[in-house]
LOLOLO-327749 format. One record per residue: residue in one letter; z, x, y of N, C-alpha, C, CB in turn. Coordinates in nm, 4 decimals. Glycine has a CB too. Layout:
N
> A/Z/X/Y/Z/X/Y/Z/X/Y/Z/X/Y $
...
***
This chain:
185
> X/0.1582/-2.2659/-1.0569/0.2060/-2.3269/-0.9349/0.1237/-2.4530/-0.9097/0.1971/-2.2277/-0.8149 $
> X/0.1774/-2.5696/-0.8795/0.1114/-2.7026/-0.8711/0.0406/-2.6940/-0.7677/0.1926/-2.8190/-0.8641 $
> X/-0.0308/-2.8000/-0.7158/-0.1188/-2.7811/-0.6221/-0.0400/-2.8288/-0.4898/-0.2521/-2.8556/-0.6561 $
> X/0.0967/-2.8973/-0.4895/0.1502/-2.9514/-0.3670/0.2786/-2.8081/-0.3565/0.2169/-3.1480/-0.3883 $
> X/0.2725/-2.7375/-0.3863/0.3347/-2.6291/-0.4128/0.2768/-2.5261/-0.3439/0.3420/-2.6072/-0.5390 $
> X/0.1582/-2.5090/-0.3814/0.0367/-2.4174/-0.3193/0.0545/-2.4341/-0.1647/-0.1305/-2.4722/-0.3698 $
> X/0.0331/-2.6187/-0.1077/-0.0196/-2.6323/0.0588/0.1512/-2.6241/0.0800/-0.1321/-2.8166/0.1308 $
> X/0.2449/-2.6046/0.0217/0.3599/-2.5666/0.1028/0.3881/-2.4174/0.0932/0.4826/-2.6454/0.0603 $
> X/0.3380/-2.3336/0.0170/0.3559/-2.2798/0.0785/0.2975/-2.1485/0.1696/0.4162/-2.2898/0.0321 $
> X/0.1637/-2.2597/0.1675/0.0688/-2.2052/0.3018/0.1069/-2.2648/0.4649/-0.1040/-2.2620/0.2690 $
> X/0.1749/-2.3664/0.4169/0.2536/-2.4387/0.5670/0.3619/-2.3989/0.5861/0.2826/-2.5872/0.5781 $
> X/0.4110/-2.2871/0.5422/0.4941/-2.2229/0.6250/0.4678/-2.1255/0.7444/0.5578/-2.1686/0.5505 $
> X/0.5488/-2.1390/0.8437/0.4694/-2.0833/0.9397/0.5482/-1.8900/0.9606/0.4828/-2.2099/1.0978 $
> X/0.4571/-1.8092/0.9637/0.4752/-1.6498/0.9854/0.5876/-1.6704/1.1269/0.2907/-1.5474/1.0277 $
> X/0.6577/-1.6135/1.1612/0.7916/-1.5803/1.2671/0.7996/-1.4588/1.3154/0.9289/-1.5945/1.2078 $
> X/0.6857/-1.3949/1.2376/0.7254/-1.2302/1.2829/0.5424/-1.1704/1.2390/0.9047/-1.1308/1.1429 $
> X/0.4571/-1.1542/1.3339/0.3134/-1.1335/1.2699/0.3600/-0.9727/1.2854/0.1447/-1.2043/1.3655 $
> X/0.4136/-0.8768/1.3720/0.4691/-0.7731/1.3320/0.5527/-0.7782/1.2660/0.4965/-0.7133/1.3971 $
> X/0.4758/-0.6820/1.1032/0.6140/-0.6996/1.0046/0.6400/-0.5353/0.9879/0.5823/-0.7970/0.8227 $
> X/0.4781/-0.4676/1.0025/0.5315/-0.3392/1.0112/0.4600/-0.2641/1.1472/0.5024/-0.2609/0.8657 $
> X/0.5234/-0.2971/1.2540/0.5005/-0.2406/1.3907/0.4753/-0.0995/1.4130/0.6062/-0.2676/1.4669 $
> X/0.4822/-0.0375/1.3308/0.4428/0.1204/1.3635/0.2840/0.0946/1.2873/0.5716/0.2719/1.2713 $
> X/0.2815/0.0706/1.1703/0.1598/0.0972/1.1420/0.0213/-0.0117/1.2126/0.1726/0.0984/0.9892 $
> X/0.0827/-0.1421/1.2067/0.0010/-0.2437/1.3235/-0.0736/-0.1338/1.4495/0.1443/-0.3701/1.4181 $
> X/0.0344/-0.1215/1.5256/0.0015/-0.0495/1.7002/-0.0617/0.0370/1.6499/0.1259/0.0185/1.8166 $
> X/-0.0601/0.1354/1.5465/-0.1457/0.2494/1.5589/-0.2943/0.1991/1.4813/-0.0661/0.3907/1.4842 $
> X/-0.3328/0.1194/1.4256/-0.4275/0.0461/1.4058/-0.5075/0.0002/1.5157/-0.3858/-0.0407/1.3441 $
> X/-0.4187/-0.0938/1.5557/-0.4512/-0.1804/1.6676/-0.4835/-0.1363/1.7561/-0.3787/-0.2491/1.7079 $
> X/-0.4445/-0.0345/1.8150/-0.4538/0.0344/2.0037/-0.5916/0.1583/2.0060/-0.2493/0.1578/2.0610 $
> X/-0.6280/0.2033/1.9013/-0.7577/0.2411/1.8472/-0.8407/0.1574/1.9122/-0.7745/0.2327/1.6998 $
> X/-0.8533/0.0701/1.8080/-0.9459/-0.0452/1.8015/-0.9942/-0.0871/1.9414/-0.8767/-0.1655/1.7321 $
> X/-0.8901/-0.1626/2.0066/-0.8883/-0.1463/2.1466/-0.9220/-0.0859/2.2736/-0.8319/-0.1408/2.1535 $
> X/-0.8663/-0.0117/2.2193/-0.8896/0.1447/2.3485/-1.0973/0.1549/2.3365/-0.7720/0.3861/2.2404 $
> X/-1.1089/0.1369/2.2122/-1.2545/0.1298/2.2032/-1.3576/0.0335/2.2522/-1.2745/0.1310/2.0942 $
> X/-1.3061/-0.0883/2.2045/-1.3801/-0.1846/2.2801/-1.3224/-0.1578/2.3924/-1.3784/-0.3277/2.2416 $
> X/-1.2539/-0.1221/2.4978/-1.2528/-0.1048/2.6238/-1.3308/-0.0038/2.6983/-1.1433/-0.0919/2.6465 $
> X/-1.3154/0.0914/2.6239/-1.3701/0.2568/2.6372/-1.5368/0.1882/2.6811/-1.3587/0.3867/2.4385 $
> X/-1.5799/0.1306/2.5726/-1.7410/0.0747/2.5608/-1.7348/0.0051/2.6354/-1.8067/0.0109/2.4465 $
> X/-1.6860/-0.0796/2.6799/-1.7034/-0.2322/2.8248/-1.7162/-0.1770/2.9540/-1.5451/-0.3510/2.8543 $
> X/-1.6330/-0.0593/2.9470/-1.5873/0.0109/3.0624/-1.7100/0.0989/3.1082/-1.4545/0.0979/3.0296 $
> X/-1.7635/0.1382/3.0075/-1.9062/0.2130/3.0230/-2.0102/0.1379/3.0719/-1.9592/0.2649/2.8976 $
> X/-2.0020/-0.0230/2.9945/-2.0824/-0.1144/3.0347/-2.1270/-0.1375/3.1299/-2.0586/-0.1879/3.0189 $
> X/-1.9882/-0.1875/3.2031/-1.9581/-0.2549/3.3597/-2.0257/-0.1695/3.4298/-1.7989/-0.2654/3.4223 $
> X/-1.9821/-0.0181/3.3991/-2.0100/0.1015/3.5157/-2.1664/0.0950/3.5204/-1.9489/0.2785/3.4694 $
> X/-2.2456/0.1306/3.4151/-2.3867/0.1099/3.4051/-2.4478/-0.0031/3.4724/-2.4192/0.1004/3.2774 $
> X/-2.3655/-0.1404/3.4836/-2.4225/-0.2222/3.5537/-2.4011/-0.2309/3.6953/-2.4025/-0.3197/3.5038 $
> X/-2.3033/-0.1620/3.7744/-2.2318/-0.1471/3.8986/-2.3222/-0.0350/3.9661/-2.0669/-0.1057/3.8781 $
> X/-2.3323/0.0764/3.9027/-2.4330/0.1883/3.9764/-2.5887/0.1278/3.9311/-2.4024/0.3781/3.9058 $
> X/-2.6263/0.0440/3.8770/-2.7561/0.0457/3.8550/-2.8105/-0.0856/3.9500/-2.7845/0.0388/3.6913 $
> X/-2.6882/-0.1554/4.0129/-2.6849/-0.2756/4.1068/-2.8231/-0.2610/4.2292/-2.5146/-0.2738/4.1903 $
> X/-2.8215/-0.1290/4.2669/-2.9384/-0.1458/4.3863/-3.0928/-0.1486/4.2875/-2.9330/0.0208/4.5207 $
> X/-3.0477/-0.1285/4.1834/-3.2185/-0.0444/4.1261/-3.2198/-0.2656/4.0743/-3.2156/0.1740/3.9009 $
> X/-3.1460/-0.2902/4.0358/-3.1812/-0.4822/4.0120/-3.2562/-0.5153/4.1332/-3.0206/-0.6086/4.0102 $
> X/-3.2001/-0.5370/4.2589/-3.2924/-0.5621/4.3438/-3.3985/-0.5560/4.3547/-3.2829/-0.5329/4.4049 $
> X/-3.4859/-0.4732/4.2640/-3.6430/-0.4328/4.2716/-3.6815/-0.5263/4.1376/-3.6841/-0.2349/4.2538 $
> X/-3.5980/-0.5698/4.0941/-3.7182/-0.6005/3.9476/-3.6874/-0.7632/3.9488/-3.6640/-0.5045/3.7444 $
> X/-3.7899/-0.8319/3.9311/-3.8387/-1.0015/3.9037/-3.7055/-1.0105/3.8187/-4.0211/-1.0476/3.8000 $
> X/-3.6743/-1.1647/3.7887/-3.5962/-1.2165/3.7583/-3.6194/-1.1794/3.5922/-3.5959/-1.3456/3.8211 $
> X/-3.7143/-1.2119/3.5359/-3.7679/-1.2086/3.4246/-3.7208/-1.0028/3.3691/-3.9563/-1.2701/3.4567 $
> X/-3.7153/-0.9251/3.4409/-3.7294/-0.7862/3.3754/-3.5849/-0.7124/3.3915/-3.8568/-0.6934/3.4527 $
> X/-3.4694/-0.8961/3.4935/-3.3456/-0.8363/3.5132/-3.2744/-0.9187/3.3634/-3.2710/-0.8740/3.6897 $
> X/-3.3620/-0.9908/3.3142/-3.2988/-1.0764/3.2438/-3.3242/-1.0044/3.1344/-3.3333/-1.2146/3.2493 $
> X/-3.4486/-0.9185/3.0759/-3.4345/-0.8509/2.9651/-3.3668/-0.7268/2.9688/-3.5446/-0.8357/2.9166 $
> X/-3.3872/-0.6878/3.0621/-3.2463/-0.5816/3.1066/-3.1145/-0.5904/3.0606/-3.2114/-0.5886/3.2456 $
> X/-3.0349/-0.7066/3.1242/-2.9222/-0.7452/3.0689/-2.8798/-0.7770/2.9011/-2.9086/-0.8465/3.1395 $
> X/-3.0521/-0.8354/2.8592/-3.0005/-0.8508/2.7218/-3.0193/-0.7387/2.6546/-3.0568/-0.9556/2.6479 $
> X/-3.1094/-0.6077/2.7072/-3.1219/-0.4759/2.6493/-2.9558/-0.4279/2.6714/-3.2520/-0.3725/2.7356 $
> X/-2.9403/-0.4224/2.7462/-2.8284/-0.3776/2.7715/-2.6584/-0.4455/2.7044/-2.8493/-0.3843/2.9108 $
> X/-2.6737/-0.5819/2.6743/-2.5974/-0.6153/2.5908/-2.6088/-0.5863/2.4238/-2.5945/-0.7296/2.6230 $
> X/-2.7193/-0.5592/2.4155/-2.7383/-0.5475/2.3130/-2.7127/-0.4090/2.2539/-2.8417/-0.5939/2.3040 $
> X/-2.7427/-0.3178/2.3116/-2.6576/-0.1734/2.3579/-2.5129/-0.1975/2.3284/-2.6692/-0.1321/2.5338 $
> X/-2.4804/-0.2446/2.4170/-2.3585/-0.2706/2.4142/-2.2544/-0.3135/2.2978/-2.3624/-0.3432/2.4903 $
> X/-2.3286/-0.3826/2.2245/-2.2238/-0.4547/2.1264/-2.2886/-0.3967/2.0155/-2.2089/-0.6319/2.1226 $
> X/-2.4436/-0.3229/1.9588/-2.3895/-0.1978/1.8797/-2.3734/-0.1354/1.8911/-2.4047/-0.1494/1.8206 $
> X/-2.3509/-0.1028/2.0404/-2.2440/0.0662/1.9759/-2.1070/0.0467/1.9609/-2.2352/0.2149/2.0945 $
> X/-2.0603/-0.1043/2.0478/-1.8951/-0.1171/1.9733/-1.8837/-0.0821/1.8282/-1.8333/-0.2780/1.9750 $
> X/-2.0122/-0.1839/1.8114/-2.0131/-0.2281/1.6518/-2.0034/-0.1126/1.5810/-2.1446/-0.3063/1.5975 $
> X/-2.0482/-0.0201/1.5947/-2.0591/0.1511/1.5187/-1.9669/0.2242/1.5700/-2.1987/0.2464/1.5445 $
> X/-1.8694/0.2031/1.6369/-1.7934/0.3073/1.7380/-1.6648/0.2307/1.6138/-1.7896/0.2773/1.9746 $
> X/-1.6671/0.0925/1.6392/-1.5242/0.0294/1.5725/-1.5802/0.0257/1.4401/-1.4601/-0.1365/1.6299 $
> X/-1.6637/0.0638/1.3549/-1.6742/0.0238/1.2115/-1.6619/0.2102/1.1747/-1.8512/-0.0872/1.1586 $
> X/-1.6757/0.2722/1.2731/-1.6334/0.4273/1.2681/-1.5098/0.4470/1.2108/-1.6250/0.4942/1.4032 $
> X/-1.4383/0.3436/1.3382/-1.2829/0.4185/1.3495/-1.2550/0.3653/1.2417/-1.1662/0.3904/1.4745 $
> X/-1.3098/0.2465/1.2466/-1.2051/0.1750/1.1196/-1.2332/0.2106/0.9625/-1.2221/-0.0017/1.1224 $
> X/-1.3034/0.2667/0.9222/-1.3063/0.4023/0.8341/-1.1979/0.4595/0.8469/-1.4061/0.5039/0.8638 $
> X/-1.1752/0.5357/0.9557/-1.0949/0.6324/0.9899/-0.9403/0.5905/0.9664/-1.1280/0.6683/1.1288 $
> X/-0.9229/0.4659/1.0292/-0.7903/0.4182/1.0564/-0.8154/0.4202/0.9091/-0.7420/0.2802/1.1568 $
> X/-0.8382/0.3035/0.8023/-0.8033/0.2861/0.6921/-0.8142/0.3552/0.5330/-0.8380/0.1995/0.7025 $
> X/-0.8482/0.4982/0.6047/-0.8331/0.6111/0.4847/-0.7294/0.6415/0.5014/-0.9129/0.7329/0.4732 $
> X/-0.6595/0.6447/0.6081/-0.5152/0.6702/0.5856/-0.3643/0.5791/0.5202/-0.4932/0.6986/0.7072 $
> X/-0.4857/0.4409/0.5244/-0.3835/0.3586/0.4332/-0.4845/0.3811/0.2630/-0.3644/0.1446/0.5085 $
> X/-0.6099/0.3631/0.2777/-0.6926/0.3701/0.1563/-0.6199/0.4716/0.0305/-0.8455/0.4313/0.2074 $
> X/-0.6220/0.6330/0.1179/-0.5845/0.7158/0.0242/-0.4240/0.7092/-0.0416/-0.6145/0.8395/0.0855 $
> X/-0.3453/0.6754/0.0564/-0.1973/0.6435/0.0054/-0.2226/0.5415/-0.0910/-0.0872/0.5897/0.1211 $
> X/-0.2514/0.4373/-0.0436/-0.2544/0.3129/-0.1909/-0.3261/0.3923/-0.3319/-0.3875/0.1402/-0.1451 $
> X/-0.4392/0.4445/-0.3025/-0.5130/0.5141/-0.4447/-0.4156/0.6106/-0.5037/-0.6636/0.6076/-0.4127 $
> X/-0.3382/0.6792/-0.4448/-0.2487/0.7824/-0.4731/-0.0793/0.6745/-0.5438/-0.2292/0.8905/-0.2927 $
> X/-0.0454/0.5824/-0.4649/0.0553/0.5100/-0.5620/-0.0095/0.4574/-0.6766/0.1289/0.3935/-0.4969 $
> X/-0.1034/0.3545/-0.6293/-0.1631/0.3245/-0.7920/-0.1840/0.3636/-0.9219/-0.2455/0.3119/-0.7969 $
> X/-0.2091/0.5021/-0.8678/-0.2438/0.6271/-0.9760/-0.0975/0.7067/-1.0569/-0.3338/0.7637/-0.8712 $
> X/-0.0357/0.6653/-0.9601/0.1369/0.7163/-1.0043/0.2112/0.5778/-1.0871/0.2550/0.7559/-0.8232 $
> X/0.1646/0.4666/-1.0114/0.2654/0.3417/-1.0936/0.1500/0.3109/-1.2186/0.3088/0.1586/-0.9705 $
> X/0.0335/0.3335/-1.1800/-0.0179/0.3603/-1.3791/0.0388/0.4427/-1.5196/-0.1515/0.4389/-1.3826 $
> X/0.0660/0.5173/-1.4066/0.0871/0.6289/-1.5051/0.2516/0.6054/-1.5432/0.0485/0.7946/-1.4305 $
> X/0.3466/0.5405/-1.4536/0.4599/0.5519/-1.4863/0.4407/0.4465/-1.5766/0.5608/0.5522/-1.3878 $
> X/0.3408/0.3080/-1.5991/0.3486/0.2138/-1.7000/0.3227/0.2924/-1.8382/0.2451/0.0963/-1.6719 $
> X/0.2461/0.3704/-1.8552/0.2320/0.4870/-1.9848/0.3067/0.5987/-1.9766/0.0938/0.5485/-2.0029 $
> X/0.4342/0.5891/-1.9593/0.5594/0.6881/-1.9471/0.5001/0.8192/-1.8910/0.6395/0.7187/-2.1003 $
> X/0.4002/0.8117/-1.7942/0.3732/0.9254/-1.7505/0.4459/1.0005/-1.6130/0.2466/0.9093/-1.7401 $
> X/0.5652/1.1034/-1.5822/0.6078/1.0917/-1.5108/0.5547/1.2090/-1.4131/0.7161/1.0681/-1.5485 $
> X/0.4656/1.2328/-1.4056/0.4232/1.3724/-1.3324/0.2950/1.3551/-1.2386/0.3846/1.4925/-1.4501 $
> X/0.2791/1.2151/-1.2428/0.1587/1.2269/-1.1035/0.2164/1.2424/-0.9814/0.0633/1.0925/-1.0756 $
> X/0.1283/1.2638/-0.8596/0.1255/1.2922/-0.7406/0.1803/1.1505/-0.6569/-0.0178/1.3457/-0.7114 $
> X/0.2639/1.1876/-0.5595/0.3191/1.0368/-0.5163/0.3626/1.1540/-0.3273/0.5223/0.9378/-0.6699 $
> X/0.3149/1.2661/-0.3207/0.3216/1.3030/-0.1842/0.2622/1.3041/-0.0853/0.3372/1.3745/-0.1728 $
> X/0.2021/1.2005/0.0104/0.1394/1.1907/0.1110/0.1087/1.2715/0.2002/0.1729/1.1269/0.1511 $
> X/-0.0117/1.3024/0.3110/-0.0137/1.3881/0.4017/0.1065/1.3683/0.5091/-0.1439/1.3828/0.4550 $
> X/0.0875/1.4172/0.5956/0.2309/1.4211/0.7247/0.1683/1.2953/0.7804/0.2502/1.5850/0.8717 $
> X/0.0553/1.2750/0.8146/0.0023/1.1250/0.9061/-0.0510/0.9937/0.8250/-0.1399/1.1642/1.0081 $
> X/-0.0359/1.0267/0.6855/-0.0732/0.9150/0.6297/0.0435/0.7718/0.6324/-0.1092/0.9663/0.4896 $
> X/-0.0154/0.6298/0.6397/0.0592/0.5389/0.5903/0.1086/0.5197/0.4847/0.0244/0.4658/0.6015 $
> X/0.1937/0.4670/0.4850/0.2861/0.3898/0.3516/0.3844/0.4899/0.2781/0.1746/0.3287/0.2175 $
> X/0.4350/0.5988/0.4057/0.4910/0.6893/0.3483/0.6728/0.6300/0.2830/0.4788/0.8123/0.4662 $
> X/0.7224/0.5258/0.3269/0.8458/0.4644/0.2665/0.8076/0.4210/0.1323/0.9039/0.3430/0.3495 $
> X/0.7056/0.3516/0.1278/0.6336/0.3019/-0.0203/0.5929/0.3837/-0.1496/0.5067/0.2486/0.0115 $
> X/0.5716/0.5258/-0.0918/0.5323/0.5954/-0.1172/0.6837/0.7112/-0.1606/0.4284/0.6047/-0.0203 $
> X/0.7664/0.7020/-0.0789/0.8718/0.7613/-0.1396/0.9831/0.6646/-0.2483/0.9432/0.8199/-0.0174 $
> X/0.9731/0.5203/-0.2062/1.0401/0.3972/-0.2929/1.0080/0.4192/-0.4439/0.9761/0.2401/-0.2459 $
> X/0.8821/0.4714/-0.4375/0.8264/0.4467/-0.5995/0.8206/0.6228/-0.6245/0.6281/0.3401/-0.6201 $
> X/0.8446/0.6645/-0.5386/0.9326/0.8132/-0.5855/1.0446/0.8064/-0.6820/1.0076/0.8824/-0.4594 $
> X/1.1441/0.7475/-0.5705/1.2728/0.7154/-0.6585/1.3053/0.6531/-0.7831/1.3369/0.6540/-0.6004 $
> X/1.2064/0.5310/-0.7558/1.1794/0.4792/-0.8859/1.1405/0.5377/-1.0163/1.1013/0.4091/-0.8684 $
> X/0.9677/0.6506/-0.9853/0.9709/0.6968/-1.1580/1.0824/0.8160/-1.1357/0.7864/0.7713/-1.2402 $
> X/1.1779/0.9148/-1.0712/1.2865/0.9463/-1.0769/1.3959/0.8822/-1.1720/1.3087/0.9423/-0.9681 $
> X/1.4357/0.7759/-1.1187/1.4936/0.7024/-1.2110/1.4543/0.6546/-1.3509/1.5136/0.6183/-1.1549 $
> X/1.3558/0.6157/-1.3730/1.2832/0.5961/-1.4498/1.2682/0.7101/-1.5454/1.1881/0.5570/-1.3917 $
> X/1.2297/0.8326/-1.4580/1.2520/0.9856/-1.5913/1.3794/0.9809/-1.6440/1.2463/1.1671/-1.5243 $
> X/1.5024/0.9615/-1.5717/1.6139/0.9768/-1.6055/1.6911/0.8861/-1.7119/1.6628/0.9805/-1.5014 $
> X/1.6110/0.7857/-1.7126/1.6537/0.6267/-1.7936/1.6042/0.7173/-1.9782/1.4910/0.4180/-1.7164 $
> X/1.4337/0.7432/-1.9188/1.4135/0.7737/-2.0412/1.4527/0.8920/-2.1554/1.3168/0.7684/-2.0280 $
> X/1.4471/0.9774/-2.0378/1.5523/1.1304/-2.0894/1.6798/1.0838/-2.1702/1.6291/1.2313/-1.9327 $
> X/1.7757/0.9759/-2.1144/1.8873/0.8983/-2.1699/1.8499/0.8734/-2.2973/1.9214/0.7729/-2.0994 $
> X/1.7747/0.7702/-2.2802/1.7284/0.6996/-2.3881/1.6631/0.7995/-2.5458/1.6097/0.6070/-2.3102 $
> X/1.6208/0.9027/-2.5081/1.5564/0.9832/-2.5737/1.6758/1.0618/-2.6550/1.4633/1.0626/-2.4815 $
> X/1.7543/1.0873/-2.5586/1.8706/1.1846/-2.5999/1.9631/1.0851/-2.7311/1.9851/1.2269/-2.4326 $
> X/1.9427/0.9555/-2.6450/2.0961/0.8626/-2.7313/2.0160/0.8552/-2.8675/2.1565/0.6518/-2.6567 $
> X/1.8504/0.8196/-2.8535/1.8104/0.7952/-3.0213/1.8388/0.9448/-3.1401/1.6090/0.7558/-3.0215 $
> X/1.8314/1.0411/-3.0095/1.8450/1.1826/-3.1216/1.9831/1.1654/-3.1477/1.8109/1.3604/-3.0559 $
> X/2.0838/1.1505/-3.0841/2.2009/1.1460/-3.1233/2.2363/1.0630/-3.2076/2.2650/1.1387/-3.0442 $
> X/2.1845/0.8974/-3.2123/2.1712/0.8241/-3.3215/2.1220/0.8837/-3.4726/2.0877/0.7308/-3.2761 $
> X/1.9892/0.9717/-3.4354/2.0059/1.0140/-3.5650/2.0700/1.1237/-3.6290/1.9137/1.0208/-3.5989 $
> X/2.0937/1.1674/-3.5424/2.1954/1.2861/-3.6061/2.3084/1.2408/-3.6404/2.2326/1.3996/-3.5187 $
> X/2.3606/1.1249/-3.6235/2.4843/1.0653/-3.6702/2.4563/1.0129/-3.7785/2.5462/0.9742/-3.5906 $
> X/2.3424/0.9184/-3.7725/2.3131/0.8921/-3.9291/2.2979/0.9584/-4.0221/2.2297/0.8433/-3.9541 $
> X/2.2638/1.0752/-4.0206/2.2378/1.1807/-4.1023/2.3902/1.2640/-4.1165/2.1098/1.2703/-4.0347 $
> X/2.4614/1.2518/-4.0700/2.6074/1.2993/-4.0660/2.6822/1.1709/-4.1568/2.6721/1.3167/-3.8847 $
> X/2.5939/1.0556/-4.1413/2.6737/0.9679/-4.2371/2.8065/0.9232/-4.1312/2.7263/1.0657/-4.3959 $
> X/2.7934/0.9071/-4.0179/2.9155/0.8377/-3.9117/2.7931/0.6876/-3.8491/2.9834/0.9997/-3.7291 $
> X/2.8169/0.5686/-3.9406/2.7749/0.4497/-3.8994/2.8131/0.4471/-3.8003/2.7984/0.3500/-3.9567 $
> X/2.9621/0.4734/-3.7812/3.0113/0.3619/-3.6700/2.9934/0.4477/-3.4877/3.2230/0.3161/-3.7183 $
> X/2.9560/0.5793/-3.5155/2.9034/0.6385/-3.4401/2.7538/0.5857/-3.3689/2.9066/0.7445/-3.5037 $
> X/2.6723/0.5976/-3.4539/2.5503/0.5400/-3.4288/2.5695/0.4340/-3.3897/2.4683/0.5340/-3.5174 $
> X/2.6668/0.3500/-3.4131/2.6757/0.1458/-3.3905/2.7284/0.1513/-3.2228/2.8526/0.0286/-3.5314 $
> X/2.7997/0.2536/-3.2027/2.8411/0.2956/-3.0589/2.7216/0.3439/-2.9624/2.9461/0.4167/-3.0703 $
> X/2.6595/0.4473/-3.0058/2.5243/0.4723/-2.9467/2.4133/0.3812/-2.9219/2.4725/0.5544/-3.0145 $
> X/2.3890/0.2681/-3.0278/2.3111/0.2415/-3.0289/2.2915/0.1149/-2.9514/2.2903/0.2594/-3.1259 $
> X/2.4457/0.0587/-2.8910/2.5367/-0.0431/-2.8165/2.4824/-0.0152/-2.6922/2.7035/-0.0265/-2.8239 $
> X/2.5015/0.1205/-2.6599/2.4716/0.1782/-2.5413/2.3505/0.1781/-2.4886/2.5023/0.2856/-2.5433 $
> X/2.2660/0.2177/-2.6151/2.1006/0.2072/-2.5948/2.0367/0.1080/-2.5380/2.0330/0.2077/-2.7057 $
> X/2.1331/0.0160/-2.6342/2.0816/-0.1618/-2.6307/2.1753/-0.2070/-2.5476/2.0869/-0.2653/-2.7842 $
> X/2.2308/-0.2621/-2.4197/2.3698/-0.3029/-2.3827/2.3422/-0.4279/-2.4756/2.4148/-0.3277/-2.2035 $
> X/2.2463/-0.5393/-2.4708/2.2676/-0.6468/-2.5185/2.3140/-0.7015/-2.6239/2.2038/-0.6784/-2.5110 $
> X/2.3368/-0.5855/-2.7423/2.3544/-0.5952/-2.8343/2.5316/-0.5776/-2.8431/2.2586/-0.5161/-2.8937 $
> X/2.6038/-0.5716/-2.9023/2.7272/-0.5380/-2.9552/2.7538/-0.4328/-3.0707/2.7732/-0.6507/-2.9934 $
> X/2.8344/-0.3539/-3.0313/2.8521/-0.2251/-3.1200/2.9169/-0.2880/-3.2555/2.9614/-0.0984/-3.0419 $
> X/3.0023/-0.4309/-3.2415/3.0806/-0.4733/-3.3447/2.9922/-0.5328/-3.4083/3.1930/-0.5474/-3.3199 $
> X/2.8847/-0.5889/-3.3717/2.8115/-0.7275/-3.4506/2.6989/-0.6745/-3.5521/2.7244/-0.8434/-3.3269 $
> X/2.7560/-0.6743/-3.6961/2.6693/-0.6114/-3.7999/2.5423/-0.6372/-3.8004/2.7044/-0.6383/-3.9181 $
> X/2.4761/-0.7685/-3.7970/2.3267/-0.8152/-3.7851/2.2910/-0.8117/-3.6467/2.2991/-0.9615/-3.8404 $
> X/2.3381/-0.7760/-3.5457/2.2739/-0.7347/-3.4436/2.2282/-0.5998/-3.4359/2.3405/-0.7598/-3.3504 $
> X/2.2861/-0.5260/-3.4657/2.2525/-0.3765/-3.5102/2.2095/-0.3695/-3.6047/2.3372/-0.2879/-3.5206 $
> X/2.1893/-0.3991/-3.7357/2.1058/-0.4425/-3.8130/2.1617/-0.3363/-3.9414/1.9480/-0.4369/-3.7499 $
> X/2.2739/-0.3380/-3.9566/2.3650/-0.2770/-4.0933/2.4259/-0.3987/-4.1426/2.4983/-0.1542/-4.0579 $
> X/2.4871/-0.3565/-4.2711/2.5007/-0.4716/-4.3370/2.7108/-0.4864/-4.3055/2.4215/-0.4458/-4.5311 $
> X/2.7413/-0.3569/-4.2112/2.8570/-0.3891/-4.1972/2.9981/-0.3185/-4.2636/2.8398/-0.5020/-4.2274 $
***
């Protein structure tokens, strides 16, 4: 991709920053609810502790406040680097679990695990590439069956059997076209 190719098409502008709104909000309103949960604790600590300021020099309200901010923003910091663990094992483990299935379907492997818990994300993604090595078993089962049948025709001595099968195998090829199938005709 050229390089004036590239800044176009980073200058396009997003129209929709919810693209998948169920999993966003349940991310998002976590997150939130937390830094609020913690501010909310904040404020209160500073509202009931309002008469006990009155007693202390300017200097011991001022390290106060920064003790207290400082409080404050790590325990967001550990409260939201908590959740967000939390939130993103539920996308973490689904992705490790497709990956592990679309590997395996690249080495005709059709028997890994592709079933998610009941609350995990990416459960459409997760059933899409269901269907897929599904299909995919079924392509090859085909395929498996038409070469045995190919050879059992050859071995029966019916070319033009096999030239039919093997049409099928291959669409691209032609059942009529001798050097495409690769008999002499």
């Amino acid at each position: 991709m050229g390089d004036g190719a590239e800044r176009q098409r980073y200058a396009v502008k997003r129209e929709r920053y919810l693209v998948n709104a169920r999993l966003q909000w349940a991310i998002m309103l976590p997150l939130v609810a937390t830094v609020a949960v913690v501010a909310l604790a904040h404020a209160s600590a500073i509202y009931l502790g309002g008469e006990a300021l009155d007693t202390l020099s300017a200097e011991e309200t001022r390290r106060l406040f920064l003790r207290s901010g400082l409080i404050y923003y790590g325990l967001s910091l550990a409260l939201l680097a908590a959740l967000a663990i939390f939130l993103t094992h539920r996308i973490a483990g689904p992705v490790l679990v497709i990956e592990r299935a679309v590997r395996g379907l690249r080495r005709g492997e059709y028997e890994h695990r592709l079933e998610l818990r009941p609350r995990d994300f990416l459960q459409l993604l997760a059933a899409a590439v269901s269907e897929l090595r599904d299909d995919l078993r079924e392509q090859d089962e085909r395929r498996r069956s038409l070469i045995e049948e190919v050879a059992s025709r050859l071995e029966a001595g019916d070319a033009a059997g096999a030239r039919k099968l093997l049409a099928e195998l291959c669409p691209s090829l032609e059942a009529d076209d001798p050097i495409a199938i690769g008999t002499d005709g």
